[in-house]
N, C-alpha and C positions, 0 to 999 in steps of 0.2 A: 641552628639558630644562634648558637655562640659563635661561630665563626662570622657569621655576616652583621652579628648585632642587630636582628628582629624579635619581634615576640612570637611564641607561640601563635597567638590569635592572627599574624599576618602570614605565618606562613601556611595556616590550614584554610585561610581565605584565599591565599595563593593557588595551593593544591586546588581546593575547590572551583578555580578557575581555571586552571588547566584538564580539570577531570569534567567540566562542561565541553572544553573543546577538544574532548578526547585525546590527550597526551599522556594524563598521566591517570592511573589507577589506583584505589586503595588493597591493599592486600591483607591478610590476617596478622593481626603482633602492633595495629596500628602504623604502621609503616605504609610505603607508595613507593611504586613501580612505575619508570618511565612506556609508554606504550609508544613501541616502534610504529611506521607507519606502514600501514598494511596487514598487521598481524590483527589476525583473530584469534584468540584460545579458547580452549574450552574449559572452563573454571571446573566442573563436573567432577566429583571423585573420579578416581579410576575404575571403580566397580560398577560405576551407573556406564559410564563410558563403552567399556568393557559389553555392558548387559545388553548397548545400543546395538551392538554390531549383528547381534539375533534377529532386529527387528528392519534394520537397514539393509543386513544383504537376504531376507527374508528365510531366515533356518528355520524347522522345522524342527519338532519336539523327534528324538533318536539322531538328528544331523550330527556329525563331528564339529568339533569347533575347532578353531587354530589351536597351536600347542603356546604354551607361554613364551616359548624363545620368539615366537613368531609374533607373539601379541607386543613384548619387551620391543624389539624391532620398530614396528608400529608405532606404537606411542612413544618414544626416548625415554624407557624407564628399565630399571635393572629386572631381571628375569624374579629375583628373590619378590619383589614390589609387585609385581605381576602376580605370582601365586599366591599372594596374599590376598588377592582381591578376587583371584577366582577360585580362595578359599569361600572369601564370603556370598558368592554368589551359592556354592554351591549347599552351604551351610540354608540360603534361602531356596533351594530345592530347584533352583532354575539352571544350572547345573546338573550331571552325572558325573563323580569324579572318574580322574583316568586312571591316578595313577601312576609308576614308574615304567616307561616304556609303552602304556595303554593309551587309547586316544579317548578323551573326554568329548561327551558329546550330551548334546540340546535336550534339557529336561522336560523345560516348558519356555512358555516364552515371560519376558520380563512385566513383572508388574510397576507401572510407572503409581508413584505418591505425588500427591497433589501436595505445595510446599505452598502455604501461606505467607 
């Protein structure tokens, strides 16, 4: 805003017009993110993500599930950020953990929350 000499109030009416025509995004921190054309993301933690994959390729409660280098891979995220979220699944019991060496496999299947 100091660089181009507007106010605040024109440039979030700005944003706001570009986030009508689908350009730009708001993102957490108050900030905004141009939207390329074509992408879709998936805003979704990585653990809800993660939890999809049970009910999308349709596992079964004892199934194996991928191992995190494989999940890491998958979504563009570090392996460490991966097992932290198939800490918390497992911590919600919808996991079996594996382990070093062991294969981690299908607890139950995921409980979707209704988000008001």
């Amino acid at each position: 805003m100091r660089d181009y000499k507007i106010s605040r109030g024109v440039a979030l009416r700005a944003f706001g017009v570009l986030q009508r025509d689908g350009v730009a995004e708001p993102v957490p921190g108050g900030r905004w993110r141009v939207v390329r054309a074509g992408e879709s993301a998936d805003r979704r933690p990585l653990d809800e993500r993660i939890a999809a994959i049970i009910t999308d390729e349709g596992l079964e409660a004892g199934a194996a599930f991928p191992s995190a280098s494989v999940l890491a891979a998958r979504f563009g995220v570090s392996r460490p950020t991966v097992t932290k979220a198939l800490d918390k699944l497992e911590a919600a019991s919808v996991l079996a953990g594996g382990g070093q060496g062991r294969v981690r496999t299908v607890r139950a299947a995921p409980i979707r929350e209704e988000r008001s």
